[in-house]
C-alpha positions as CSV (number, residue, x, y, z in Angstrom):
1,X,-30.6,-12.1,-5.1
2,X,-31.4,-9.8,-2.3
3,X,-34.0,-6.6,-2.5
4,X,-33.4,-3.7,-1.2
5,X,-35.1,-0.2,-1.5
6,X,-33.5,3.6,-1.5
7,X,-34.9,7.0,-1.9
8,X,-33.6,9.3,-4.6
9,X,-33.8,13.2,-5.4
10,X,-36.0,14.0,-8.2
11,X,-33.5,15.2,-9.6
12,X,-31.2,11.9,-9.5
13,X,-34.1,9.8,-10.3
14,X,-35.0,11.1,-13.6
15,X,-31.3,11.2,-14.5
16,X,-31.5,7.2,-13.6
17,X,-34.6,6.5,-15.7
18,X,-32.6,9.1,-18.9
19,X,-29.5,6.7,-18.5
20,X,-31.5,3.5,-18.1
21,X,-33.3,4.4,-21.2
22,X,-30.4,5.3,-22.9
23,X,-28.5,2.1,-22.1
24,X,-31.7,-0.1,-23.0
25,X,-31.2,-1.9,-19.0
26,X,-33.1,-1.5,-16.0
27,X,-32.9,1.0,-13.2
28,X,-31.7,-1.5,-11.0
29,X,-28.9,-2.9,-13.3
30,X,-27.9,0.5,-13.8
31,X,-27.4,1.1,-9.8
32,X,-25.8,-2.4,-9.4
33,X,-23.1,-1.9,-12.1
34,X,-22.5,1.6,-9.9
35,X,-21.6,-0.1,-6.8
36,X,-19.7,-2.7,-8.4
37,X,-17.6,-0.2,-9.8
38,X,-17.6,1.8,-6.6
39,X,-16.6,-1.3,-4.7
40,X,-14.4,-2.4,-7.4
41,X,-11.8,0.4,-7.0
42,X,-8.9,0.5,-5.2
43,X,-8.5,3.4,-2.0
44,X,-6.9,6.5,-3.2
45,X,-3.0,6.4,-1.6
46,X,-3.7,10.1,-0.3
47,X,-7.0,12.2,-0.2
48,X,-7.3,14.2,-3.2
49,X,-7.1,18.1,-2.8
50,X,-8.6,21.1,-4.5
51,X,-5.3,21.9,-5.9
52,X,-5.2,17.9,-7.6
53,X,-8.7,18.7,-8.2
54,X,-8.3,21.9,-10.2
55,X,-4.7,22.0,-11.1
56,X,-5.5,22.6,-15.0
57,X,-7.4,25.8,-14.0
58,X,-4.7,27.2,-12.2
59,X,-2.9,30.2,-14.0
60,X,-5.5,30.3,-16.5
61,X,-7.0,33.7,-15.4
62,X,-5.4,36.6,-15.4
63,X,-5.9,39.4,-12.7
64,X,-4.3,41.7,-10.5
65,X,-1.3,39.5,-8.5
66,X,-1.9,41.7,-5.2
67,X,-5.5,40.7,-4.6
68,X,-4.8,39.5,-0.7
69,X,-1.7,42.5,-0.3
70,X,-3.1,45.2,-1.3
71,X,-5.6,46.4,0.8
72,X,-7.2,48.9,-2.1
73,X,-8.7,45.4,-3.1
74,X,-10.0,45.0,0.6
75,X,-12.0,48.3,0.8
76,X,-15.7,47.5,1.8
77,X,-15.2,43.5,2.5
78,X,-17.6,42.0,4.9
79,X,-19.9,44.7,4.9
């Protein structure tokens, strides 16, 4: 087996030693099972887009429905 070394965010690393802890395996086992499931997945057919992204969230607000038409709405953007 092969070594290899990376460098982490803070941030990133502690969440890597919370699961490693959590899972009772090492840090590296943790990151190994990652890119075998990273390499183990087949290419998305089509590049995902905000819309396929956030498609439950859509309609779920309620607002005015003239936001970009009506330029009341527009009065003082960009200063």
């Amino acid at each position: 087996m092969r070594t290899i070394s990376l460098k982490l965010p803070d941030a990133l690393h502690v969440k890597l030693e919370r699961f490693a802890k959590v899972r009772k395996q090492t840090k590296s086992g943790i990151v190994r099972d990652a890119l075998e499931q990273m390499f183990g997945r087949k290419p998305a057919a089509s590049p995902i887009s905000a819309l396929d992204l956030a498609g439950d969230l859509v309609g779920s607000c309620e607002g005015p429905g003239d936001l970009s038409t009506n330029p009341k709405y527009l009065e003082g953007f960009g200063k």
